[in-house]
Structures are given as structure tokens and as C-alpha cells.
MARPAVO-579300 format. One line per field, with one value per residue (C-alpha): residue in three letters; chain; z, x, y. Coordinates in Angstrom, 2 decimals. Layout:
% residues N
code <- (ALA ...)
unit <- (A ...)
pz <- (Z ...)
px <- (X ...)
py <- (Y ...)
This chain:
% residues 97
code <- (UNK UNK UNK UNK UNK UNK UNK UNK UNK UNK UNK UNK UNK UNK UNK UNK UNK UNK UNK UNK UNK UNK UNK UNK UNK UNK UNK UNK UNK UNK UNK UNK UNK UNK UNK UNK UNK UNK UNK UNK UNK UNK UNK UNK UNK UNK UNK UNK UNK UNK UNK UNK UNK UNK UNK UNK UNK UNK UNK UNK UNK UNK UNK UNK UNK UNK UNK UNK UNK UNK UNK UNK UNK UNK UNK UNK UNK UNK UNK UNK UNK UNK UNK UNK UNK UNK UNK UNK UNK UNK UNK UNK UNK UNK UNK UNK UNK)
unit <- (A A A A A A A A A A A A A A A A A A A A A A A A A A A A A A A A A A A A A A A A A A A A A A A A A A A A A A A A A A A A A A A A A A A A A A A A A A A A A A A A A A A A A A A A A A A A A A A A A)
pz <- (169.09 167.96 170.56 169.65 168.91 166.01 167.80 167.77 167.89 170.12 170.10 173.29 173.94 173.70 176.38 178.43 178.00 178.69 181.97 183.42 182.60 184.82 187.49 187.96 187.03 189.80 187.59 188.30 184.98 183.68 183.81 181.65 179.64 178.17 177.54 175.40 174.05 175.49 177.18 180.55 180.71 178.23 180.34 183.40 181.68 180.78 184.31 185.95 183.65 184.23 187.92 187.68 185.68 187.81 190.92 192.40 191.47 191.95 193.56 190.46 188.39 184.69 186.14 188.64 186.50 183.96 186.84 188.68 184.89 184.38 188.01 187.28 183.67 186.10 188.99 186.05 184.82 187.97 188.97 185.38 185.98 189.88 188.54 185.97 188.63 190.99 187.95 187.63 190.99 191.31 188.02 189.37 192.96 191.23 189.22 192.65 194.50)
px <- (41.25 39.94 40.80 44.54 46.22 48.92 52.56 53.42 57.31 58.50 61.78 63.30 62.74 59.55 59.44 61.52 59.22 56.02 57.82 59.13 55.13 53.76 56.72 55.70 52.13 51.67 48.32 47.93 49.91 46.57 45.58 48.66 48.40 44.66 45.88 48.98 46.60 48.93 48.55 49.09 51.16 54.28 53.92 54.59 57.23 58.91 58.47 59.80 62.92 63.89 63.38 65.97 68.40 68.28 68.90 65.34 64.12 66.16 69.03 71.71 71.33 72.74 75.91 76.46 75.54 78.21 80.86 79.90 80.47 83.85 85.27 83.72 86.14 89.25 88.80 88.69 91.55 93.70 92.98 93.66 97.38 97.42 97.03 99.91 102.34 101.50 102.60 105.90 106.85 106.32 108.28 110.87 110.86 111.51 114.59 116.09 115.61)
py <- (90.67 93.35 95.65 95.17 98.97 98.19 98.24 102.07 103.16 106.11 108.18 108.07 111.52 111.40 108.77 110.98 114.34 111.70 110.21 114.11 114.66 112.25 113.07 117.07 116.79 114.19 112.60 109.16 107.29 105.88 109.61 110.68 107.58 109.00 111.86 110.61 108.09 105.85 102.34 102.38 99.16 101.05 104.13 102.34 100.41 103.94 105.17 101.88 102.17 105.52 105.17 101.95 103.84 107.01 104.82 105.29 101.63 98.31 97.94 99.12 101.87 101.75 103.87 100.99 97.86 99.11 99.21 96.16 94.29 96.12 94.87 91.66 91.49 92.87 90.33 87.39 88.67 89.65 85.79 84.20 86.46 85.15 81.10 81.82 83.54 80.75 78.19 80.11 80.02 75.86 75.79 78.02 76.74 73.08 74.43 75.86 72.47)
């Protein structure tokens, strides 16, 4: 295992700057990846990612997967307030009887 590179840390703006880079430079990624002395495996990674979160990749971006979780939390809580109303009404609808 002596090929192993030690695990490297990037800011996310540099991961940014490297993905526009292979966008408008239209190298192949292993191309880009040389010359970042990057592997090509975390480039794609950071290419695949932004493509998902700017909608290009995948069927939700970020944008959408935060408001499909949001209207998720509503409906459980709009049907938790429905099973309580329809409790008060039997109770009520018993009184009346």
C-alpha cells in the first residue's frame, strides 16, 4: 500500500474553483485531476455533487430536498391535528346523543 496519498483536506472553495475549471475548460476530469494533482475519483465526487445540488444530476436538488423534508414535517403534523379533531368530534357527538 504503498501507493496510498495521505488523506488531504480541501476548503470548499477550492472544490468549487476546481469543479467551474473542469466545467469551462471542457478537459476530460482525469485531465484536470493531473493537473491539480488530484485523484480522479474526489474530483468526480466534487463534480457529481455540484451537478446534484444545482439540479443537473438526480432527481432533487439541495433547494428541493430541503422543501420536500419541510412538507413532509407539515403533512405529519396537519394529520397528528386531523386525528385529534376527529377525537373531539366522537367525544362531542357522544355528549349531544
Amino acid at each position: 500500500m504503498a501507493n496510498r496519498r495521505p488523506k488531504r483536506q480541501y476548503t470548499d472553495g477550492f472544490k468549487a474553483e476546481t469543479v467551474r475549471l473542469v466545467r469551462e475548460s471542457g478537459k476530460p476530469i482525469s485531465a484536470v485531476a493531473r493537473e491539480m494533482d488530484l485523484t480522479e475519483s474526489a474530483l468526480r465526487k466534487w463534480v457529481k455533487g455540484a451537478e446534484r445540488e444545482t439540479g443537473r444530476r438526480g432527481p432533487l436538488s439541495g433547494l428541493e430536498r430541503e422543501e420536500l423534508e419541510q412538507l413532509r414535517r407539515e403533512v405529519r403534523t396537519l394529520r397528528t391535528e386531523q386525528a385529534i379533531l376527529k377525537k373531539a368530534m366522537a367525544f362531542f357527538a357522544k355528549d349531544h346523543a
